[in-house]
N, C-alpha and C positions, 0 to 999 in steps of 0.2 A: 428463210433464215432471218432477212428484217424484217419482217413482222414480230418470231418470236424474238429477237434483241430488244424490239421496239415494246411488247407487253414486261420483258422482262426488266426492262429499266424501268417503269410506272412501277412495278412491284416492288423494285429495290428502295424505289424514292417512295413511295409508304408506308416501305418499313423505318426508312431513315428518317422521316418525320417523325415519328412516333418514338423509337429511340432519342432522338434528340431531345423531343420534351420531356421525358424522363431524367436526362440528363441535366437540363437544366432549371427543373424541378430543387434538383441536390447541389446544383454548382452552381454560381453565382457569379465566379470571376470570367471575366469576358474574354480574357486571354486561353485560359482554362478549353474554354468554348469556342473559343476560333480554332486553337491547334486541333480539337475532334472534328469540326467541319472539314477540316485541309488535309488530314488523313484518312477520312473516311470518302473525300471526294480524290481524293491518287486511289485507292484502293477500289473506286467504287470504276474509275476509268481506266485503269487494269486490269480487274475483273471484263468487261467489258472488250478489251481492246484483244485480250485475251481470245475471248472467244470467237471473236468475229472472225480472228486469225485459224479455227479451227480447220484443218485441214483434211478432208474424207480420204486423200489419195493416201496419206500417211497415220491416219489415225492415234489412236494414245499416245503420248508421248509424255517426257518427264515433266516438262511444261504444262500439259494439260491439267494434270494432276496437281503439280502443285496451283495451278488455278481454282481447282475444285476443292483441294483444299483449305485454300484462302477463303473461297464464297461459303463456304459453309461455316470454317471458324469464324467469319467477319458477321453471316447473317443471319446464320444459323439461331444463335442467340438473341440477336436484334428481332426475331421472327416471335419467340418463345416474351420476351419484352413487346415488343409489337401486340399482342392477343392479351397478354395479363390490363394493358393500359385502354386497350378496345374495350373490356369488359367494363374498368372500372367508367368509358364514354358514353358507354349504355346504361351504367347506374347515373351519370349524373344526368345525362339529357332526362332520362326517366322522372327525376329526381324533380328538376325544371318544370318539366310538365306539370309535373301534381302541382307542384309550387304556382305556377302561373295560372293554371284552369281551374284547380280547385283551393286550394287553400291561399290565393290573390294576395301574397304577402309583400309587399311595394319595396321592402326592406331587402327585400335575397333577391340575389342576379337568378337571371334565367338559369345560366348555366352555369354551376359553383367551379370555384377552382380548382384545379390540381390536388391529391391530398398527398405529402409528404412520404408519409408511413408507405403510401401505393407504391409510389416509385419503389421504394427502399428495397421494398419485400418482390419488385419486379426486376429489380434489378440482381437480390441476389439469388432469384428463379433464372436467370439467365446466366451468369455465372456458372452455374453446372453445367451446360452441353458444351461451356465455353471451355473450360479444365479438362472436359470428357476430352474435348474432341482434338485437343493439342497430345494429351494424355496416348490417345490413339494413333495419331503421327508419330511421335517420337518413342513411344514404349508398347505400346497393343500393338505394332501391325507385325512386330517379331516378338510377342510374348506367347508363343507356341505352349501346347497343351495337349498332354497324352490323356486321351479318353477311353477307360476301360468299359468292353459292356461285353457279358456274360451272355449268349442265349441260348433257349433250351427248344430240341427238336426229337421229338418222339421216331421221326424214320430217320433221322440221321445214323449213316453204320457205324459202326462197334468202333473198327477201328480209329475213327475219325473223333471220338471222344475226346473232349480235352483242344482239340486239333486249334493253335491259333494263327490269325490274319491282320494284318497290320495295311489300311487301308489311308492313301492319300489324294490328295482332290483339290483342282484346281491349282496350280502350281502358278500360273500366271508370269514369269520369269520374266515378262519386257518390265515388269515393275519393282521388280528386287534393288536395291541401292544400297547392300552392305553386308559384303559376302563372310565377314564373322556369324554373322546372325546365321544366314544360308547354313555354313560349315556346322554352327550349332546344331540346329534344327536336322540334319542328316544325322551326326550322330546320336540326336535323341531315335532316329528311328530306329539305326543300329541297334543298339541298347534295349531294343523289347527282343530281340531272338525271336521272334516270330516264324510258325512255319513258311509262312507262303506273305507277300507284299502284292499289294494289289493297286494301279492307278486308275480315279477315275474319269480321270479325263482333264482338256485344257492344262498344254503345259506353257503356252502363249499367251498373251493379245490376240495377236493376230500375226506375224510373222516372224520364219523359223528365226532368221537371225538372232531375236531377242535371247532363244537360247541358249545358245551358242557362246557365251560368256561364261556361263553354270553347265558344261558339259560336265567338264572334270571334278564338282564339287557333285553333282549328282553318281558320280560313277562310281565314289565314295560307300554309297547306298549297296550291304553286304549282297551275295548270293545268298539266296532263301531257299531251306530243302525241296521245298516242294514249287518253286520256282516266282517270276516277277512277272506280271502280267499287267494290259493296261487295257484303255479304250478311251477313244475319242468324245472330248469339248464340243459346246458349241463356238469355241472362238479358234477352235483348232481347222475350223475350215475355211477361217482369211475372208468371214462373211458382209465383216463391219469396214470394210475402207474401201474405196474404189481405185478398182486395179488398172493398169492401162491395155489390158487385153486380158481376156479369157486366159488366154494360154500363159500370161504371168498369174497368175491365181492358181493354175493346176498344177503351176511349177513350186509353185510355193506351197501347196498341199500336199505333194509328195515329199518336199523336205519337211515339213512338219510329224507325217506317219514316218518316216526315217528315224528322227531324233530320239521316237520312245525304245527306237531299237538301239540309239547312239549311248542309251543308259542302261541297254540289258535289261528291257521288260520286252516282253512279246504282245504285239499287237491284235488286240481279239477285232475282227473286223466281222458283223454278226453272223461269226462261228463259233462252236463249242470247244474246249479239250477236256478230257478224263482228267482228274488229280488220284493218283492212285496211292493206297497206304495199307502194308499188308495185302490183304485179302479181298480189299473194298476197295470202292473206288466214289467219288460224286464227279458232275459235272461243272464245269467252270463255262458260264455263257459268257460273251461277251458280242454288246451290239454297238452299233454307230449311235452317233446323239439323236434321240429324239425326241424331242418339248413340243409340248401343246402351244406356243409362243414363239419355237423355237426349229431349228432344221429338224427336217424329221427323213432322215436316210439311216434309220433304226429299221432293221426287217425281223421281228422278233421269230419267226413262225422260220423263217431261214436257216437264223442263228442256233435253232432246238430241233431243226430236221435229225429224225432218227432217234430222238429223245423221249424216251416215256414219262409219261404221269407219273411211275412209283421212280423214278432216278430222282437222290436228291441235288436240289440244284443250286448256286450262286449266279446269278444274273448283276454283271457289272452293264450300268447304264447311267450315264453322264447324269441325265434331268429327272428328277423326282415324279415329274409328271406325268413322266412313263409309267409309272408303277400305280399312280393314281387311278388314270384313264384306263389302261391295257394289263399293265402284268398281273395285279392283284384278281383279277378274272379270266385269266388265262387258263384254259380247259388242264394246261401241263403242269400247272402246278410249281412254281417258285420258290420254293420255300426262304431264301434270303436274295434279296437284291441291295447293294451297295450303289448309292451316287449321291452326288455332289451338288454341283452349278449356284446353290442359293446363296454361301457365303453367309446366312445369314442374315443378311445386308450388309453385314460387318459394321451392325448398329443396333443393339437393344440392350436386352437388361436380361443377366440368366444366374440363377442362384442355383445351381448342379441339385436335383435331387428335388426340389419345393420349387421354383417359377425358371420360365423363360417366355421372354416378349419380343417380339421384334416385328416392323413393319413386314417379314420378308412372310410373315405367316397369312396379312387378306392375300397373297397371290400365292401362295404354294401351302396348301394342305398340310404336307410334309417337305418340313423345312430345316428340319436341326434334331438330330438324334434316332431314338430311335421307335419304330413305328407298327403296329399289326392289326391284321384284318383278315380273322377265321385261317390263324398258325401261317397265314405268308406276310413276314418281316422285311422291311425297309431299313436300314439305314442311311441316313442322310449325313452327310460330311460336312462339316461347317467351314473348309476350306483350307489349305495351306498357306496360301497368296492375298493380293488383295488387287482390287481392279476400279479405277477411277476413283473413289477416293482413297487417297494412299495413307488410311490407318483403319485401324479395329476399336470399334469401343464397345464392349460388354459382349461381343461376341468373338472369341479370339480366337487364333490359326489352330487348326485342330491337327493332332496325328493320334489316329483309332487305331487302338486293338480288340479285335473279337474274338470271345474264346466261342467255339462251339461246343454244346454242354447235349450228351445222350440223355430224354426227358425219359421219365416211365409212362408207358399209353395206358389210357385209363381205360378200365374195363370196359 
């Protein structure tokens, strides 16, 4: 833990070099320039003092967050300022050299000055993650977003046509701080009349308590004809703090599978149920969380005992990775799986329809929307919630509805 405090302070103070001379590339008054020193060294020893304070027996907390959200709005941009002003130290030492070895001009410094215009244009490259990411705290982390998507399924039965699912993910409740929003965001759910509600997991951090504040604003959440169903997080099993006994951790993971029952979904623990309609019927799997990175007490081959290859299926599973590594080659055939976990990072850039970027794509293949490989479809939930840092920028709280659509089989 000091070691990393200790790399992580040499980082902060080279980015803060480098910010500074930018700054006073454009500012001149020295007063100007002492009060940015004297706030950025309180901030920079809060950050700091913050973290050392981290506590594993108690994990997240509203404090922690708002730290993380300070370190990012405060460096985030200083970081993006930091690299524009490196590049232009590599044009000018460059610059130097020729000037000194080959063209021996007695008249130019080694190393040329600062250029003006450099800052200007660095400073207002930095500026954008700075607005993003306040933007994100105060308006993106409850700027909730109904995502329609249509899919088409050749064995899907008859009856089932048309049939829609209204999917939510990641709920994260120890970080909610403004239960208008919450009340919002349920009855936007209400408001799609969906057949059936499906959750995929993490309604925590890490302990039930957190939510236990949002019982009754969840409970809000209508009866669905064909019913509310869930399945277990990877943070729904109390894995990230240290407990002070085994047996407080198992206590706490029984009230955590309780809670999805305390809001009237039924807990798929990897078991199947029918959803029947008419005449027809598909399969509803649901398994424990399983990530490549991540708990893996997912038994998929359990959860589908007695399941045939032509039953069609929805397979609810928390991690995306599941579906990457295991389901999508699965002898039984999946035809749709629903989960969550990536958030997105709850950082990138996505224009609905023509682009989406986010860091959260080098580590998860499928990370946000929707996905296939030879007719078995994924969808990925970009999240309800938000976790460590407490806003959304360009990836916002998602609430999906999926229509399922009867395809014609091609000859």
């Amino acid at each position: 833990m000091v070691f990393r405090i200790l790399l992580l302070c040499i980082v902060l103070v080279v980015i803060e070099v480098y910010a500074f001379q930018a700054l006073k590339t454009l500012i001149k008054s020295k007063w100007i320039l002492f009060f940015y020193q004297v706030i950025s060294l309180l901030l920079f020893v809060f950050i700091l003092y913050s973290l050392s304070k981290f506590d594993r027996s108690v994990g997240q907390t509203k404090q922690t967050m708002v730290t993380m959200g300070i370190l990012l709005l405060v460096y985030f941009p200083k970081i993006v300022l930091a690299l524009f002003l490196l590049g232009e130290d590599i044009f000018r030492v460059g610059s130097g050299a020729v000037n000194h070895f080959i063209v021996r001009d007695p008249a130019m410094d080694f190393l040329p000055s600062r250029r003006k215009f450099v800052s200007q244009i660095g400073m207002g490259l930095a500026a954008v993650p700075f607005l993003s990411l306040i933007y994100g705290m105060t308006i993106g982390k409850y700027n909730y977003k109904v995502i329609k998507q249509r899919i088409f399924f050749p064995d899907l039965p008859d009856a089932f046509d048309g049939f829609t699912i209204t999917q939510i993910s990641d709920v994260h409740s120890g970080s909610f701080d403004n239960p208008e929003k919450i009340d919002y965001a349920i009855s936007l759910i209400n408001q799609q009349n969906s057949d059936m509600i499906l959750f995929t997991g993490d309604i925590v951090n890490t302990d039930a308590k957190e939510m236990v504040p949002w019982l009754k604003v969840f409970n809000k959440i209508k009866k669905h004809d064909f019913g509310k169903y869930s399945v277990l997080g990877n943070h729904d099993y109390g894995e990230y703090v240290t407990w002070p006994s085994e047996a407080a951790k198992e206590e706490n993971f029984k009230a955590i599978k309780k809670l999805y029952g305390q809001i009237d979904f039924k807990l798929l623990l990897n078991e199947h149920t029918f959803i029947k309609k008419g005449n027809d019927k598909i399969a509803l799997v649901g398994v424990e969380n399983w990530g490549h990175n991540f708990k893996q007490a997912g038994d998929l081959n359990k959860a589908a005992q007695q399941l045939q290859k032509e039953d069609f299926k929805i397979l609810m599973s928390h991690d995306p990775s599941h579906w990457d590594q295991i389901v999508q080659h699965h002898d039984k055939h999946f035809q749709l799986t629903l989960s969550g976990h990536t958030h997105g990072m709850q950082f990138g850039i996505e224009i609905p329809g023509y682009f989406k970027w986010s860091l959260a794509q080098y580590v998860y293949k499928q990370w946000a929307g929707l996905y296939e490989n030879l007719g078995r479809y994924i969808y990925v939930n970009r999240g309800f919630g938000f976790h460590a840092y407490p806003g959304r920028v360009g990836i916002m709280p998602e609430i999906t509805v999926i229509q399922l659509k009867k395809a014609q089989k091609l000859a």
